[in-house]
N, C-alpha and C positions, 0 to 999 in steps of 0.2 A: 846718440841715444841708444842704450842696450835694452832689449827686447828680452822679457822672459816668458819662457814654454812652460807653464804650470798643467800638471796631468788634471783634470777636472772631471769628478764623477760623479753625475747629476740623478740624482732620484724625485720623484714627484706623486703628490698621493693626492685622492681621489677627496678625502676629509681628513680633518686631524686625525680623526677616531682611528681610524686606518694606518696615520702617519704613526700613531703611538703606540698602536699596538707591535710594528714595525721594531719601533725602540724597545719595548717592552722584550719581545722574542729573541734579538740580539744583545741584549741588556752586558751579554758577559764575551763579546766579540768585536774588542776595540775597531778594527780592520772596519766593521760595517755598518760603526755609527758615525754618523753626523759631525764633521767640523763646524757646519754652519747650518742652520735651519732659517731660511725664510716665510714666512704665514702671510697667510690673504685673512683678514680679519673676520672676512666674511665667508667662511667654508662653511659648505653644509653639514649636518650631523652635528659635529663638534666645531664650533669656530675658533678661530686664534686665542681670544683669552681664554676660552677653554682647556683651549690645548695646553697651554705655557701656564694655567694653575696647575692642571697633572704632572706636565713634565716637570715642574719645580716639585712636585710631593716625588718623584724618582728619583731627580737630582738629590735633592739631600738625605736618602736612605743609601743612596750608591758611596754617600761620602765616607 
């Protein structure tokens, strides 16, 4: 069995609100966004559906 060593760089935010604005500030700095975004549905402030309607209104102006 081969074993891979993947570098992994974990960020974690406090509410989406926070997560997005995150995205939002780095919007033009591939290097410091996100491969993968995990959501707790239940965040305070902005919760996960909240977040992923905005971040889909970024995603496709960034298209």
């Amino acid at each position: 069995m081969e074993t891979m060593h993947l570098e992994a760089n974990t960020m974690d935010f406090e509410d989406g609100e926070v997560a997005l604005a995150f995205i939002l500030k780095n919007l033009n700095i591939d290097s410091e966004l996100p491969d993968v975004i995990f959501l707790d549905i239940d965040m305070p402030v902005m919760d996960g559906f909240q977040f992923m309607k905005e971040f889909s209104k970024i995603e496709e102006s960034a298209k």
